[in-house]
N, C-alpha and C positions, 0 to 999 in steps of 0.2 A: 856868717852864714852857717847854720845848721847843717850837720852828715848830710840828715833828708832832704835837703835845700839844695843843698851841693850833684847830690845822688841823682835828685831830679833837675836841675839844670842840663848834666854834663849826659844824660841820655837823652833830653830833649832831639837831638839831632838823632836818631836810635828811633824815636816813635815816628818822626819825620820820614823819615827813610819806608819805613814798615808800611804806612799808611800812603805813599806816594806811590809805592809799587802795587799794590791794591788799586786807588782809587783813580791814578797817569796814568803809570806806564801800563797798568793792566796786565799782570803778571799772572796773575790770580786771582782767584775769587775770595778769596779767604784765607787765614791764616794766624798760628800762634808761635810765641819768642817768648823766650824767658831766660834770665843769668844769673846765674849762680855767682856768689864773689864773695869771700873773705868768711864762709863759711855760713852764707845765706839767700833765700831769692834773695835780689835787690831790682828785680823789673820782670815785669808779666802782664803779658799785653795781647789780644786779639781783638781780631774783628773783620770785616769781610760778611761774605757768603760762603753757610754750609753748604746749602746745595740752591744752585744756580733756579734748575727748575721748578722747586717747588719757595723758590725765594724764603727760605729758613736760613736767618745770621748766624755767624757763627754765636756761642753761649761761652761763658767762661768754664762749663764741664764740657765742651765740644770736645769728642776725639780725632786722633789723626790716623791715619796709615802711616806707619814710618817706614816701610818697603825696608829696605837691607839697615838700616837705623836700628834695626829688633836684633842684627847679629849681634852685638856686643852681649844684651843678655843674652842669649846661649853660650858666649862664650866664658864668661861669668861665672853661669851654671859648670861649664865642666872643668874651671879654674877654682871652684870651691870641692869639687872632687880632688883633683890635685892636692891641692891642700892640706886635704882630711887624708892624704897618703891611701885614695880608694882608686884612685887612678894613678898611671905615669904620664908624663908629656912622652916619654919615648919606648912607648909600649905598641905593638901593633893594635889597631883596632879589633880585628882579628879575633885577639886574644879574649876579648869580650863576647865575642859579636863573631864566633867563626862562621858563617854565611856570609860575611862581608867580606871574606877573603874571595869568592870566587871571582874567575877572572881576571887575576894578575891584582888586583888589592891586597894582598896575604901582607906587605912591605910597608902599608897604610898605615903612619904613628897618627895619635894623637895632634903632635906640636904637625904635624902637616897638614891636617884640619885646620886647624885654627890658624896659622898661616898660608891657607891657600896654596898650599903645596902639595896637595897630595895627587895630582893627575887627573883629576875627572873633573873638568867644570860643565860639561855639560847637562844640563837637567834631564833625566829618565824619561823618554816618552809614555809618560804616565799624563792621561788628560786632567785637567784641573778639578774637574768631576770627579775625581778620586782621592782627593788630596787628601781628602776628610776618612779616607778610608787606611787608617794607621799600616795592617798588614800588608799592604798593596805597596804602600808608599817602600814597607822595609825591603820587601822580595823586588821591587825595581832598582833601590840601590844596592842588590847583592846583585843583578844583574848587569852593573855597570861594566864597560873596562874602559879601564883608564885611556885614556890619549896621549901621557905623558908618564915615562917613568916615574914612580913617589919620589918626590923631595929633591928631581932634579929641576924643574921650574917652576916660577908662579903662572897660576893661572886660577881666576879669580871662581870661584865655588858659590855662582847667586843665588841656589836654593839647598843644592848639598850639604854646604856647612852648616846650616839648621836642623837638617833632616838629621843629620850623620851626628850632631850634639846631641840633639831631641835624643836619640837612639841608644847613645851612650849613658846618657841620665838613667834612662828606664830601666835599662840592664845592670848598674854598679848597685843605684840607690832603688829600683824600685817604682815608685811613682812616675805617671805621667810627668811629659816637662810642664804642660800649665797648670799643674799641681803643686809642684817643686816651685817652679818660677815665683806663686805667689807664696808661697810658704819658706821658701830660702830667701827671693831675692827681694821682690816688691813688697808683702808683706812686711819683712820689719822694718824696710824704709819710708814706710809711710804711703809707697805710691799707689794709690786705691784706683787710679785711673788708668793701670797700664795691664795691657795683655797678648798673652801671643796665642791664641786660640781660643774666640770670645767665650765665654762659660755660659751666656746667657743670648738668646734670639733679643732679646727687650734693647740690648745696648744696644744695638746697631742703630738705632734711632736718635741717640748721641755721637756718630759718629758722620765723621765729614764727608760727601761724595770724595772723589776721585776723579780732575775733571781733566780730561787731556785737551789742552790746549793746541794752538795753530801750527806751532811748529814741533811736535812731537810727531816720531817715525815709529811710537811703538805702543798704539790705540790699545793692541792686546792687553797689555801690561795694566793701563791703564783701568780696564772697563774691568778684568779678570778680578783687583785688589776691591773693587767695591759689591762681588758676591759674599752674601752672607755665608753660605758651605763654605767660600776660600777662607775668610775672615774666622771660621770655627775651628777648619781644619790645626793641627800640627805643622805649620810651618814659620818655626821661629828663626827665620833667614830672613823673612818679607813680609811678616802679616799681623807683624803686630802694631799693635791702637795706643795710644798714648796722649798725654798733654805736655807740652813744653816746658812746663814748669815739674812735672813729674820726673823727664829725662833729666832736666837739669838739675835735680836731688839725687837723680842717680850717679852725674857726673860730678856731681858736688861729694859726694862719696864715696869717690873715689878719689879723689884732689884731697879726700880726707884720709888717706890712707885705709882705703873700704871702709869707713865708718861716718854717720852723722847723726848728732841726735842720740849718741850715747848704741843707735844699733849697728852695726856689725855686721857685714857681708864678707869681707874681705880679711888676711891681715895685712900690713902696708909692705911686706916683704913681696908677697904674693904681686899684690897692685903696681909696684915698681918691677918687678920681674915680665907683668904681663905687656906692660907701658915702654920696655926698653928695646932697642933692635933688635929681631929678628929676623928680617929679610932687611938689605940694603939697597937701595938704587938699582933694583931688580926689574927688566921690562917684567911686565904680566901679557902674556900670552894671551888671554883671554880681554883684557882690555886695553890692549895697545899701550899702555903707559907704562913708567918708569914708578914702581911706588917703594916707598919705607912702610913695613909692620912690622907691629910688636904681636903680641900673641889674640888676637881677636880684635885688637884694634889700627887703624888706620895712623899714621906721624907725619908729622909735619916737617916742615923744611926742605921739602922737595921743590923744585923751580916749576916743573910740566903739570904735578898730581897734588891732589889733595887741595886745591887752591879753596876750596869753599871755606876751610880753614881761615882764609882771611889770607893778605900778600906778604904781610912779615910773619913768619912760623918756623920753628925748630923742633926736633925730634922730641922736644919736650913738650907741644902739644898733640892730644892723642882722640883719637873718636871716631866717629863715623858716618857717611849717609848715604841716602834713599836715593832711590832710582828717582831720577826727574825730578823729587820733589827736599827731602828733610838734610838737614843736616845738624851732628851735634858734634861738639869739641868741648876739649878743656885742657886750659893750658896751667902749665907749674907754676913758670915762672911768672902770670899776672893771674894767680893764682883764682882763675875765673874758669866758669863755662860757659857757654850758649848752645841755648836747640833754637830752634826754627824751624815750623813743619805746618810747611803753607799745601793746598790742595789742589793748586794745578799743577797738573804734570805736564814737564816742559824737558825740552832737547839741552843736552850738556852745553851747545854754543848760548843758553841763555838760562840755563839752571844756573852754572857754575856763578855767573855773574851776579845774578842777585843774590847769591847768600854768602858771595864773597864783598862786597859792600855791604851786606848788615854785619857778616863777621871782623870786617874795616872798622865801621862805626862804633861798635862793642870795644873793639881796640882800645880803641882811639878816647873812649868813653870811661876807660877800665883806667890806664896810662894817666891820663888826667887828672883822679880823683887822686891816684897813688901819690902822682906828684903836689897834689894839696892839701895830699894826710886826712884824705879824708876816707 
């Protein structure tokens, strides 16, 4: 049997799966999967409905909302500052950004952004009407105060840690983040489909409703991700648009030690530093759970969290996802990735589960081949 014989055999049960929760159990209307392995896609697949009421299928350049899936690039973004020795991980924000000290923020590092440590996970009552209005956005999170001391607990930051990157970027380097982002991060990896603050009104018509299903308690959330002002705005914590197969080059490039294709995001010192523990077996305050992170990304091998990961995982697999809906990983040791960024938004008792059986399947899929050498 032939690699691609084999390749497509052993994810047969992977398309099965995809298209059962679609077209059975009615999960969703739609949705895209793609995986990354041994330093290539090796499967990319959708289909579904983009949007339900005007019965538009989904398209192989269909976008997605990847809700908090879009953190990892910001965090990216201020982990190639780092880098380039233009930021510290343990410098006040402050020290960039003095308006962001009022209020008891003065103690705000860097590495407690990106770890969700730094005390304020609540979002600014700033109406969504504004989001798109950059100065508005800065002067509410200089108006924050914390809830919690910096850096003495987790508590999970679902639109802050965007905002508070975006913000950091502008001031070191300059540029807008959806500027930087394509010009640092998607730009030379090739990913022409992703963005966290659409640059153009036209895309939106490539991109997939947001459709909140029967058992979701958080309609807002839902209807809020499919405005066009939200979708333009600055907010790379939640609002960026993607394809499956675009994240999964992202995460393939980083499993490459920030590199594919000869381009270079990262170096592997960096990507191993950002991928190692940094918080342990820590409840998160703001989401009732127990989680493991590394520096902007989520880990694996927790029993309670992170399960969308799939049910066997260890610290060595790393990534992230979306409210109700996306999730992407990648693990070392079966040196793969998978996204999945289907368009109904559903409740954690039945999110978690379907992208923990396609993240099963992928397993199981990935394991298989390894053991046939192929």
């Amino acid at each position: 049997m032939s690699e691609l014989d084999a390749s497509r055999e052993a994810f047969e049960p992977v398309e099965r799966l995809f298209r059962d929760q679609m077209a059975v159990q009615r999960l969703h209307p739609g949705a895209s999967i793609a995986v990354w392995r041994h330093g290539r896609l090796v499967f990319d697949l959708h289909g579904g409905l983009a949007d339900t009421q005007q019965g538009t299928p989904v398209a192989p350049d269909t976008l997605f909302v990847l809700f908090s899936s879009t953190k990892p690039l910001a965090s990216v973004a201020v982990l190639q500052l780092v880098e380039r020795g233009l930021l510290d991980l343990d410098e006040p924000i402050a020290k960039r950004w003095p308006g962001f000290a009022r209020n008891g923020k003065d103690a705000v590092t860097v590495r407690h952004v990106l770890t969700h440590r730094g005390g304020f996970p609540e979002t600014p009552p700033l109406a969504a009407s504004r989001w798109s209005e950059w100065p508005a956005v800065v002067a509410a999170l200089e108006d924050v105060t914390p809830r919690f001391a910096p850096g003495t607990v987790s508590a999970y930051h679902a639109i802050n840690h965007g905002w508070v990157c975006a913000e950091l970027v502008h001031r070191v380097d300059g540029r807008p983040f959806p500027r930087y982002l394509h010009e640092e991060i998607t730009g030379p990896l090739g990913m022409h489909d992703t963005y966290a603050g659409l640059p153009d009104p036209a895309l939106a018509n490539r991109i997939a409703r947001v459709h909140a299903t029967e058992d979701t308690d958080d309609f807002w959330l839902g209807r809020t991700f499919n405005r066009l002002d939200v979708l333009q705005s600055i907010t790379p914590a939640a609002n960026g648009v993607s394809t499956a197969r675009d994240m999964a080059r992202f995460y393939g490039a980083l499993l490459g030690g920030g590199t594919v294709d000869g381009a270079s995001i990262l170096q592997p010192e960096t990507v191993a530093r950002a991928t190692a523990v940094e918080v342990d077996a820590e409840v998160d305050h703001a989401l009732g759970l127990e989680m493991r992170r590394g520096l902007g990304f989520n880990l694996g091998g927790m029993a309670g969290s992170n399960l969308r990961f799939g049910s066997q995982t260890t610290e060595r697999t790393f990534g992230h996802g979306g409210a109700g809906t996306s999730i992407c990983w990648a693990d070392r040791d079966l040196d793969a990735a998978m996204v999945f960024i289907p368009n109904g938004f559903r409740s954690e008792t039945t999110n978690v589960p379907r992208s923990r059986a396609l993240s099963d399947a992928v397993r199981k899929a990935c394991i298989a081949l390894d053991r046939a050498g192929a």
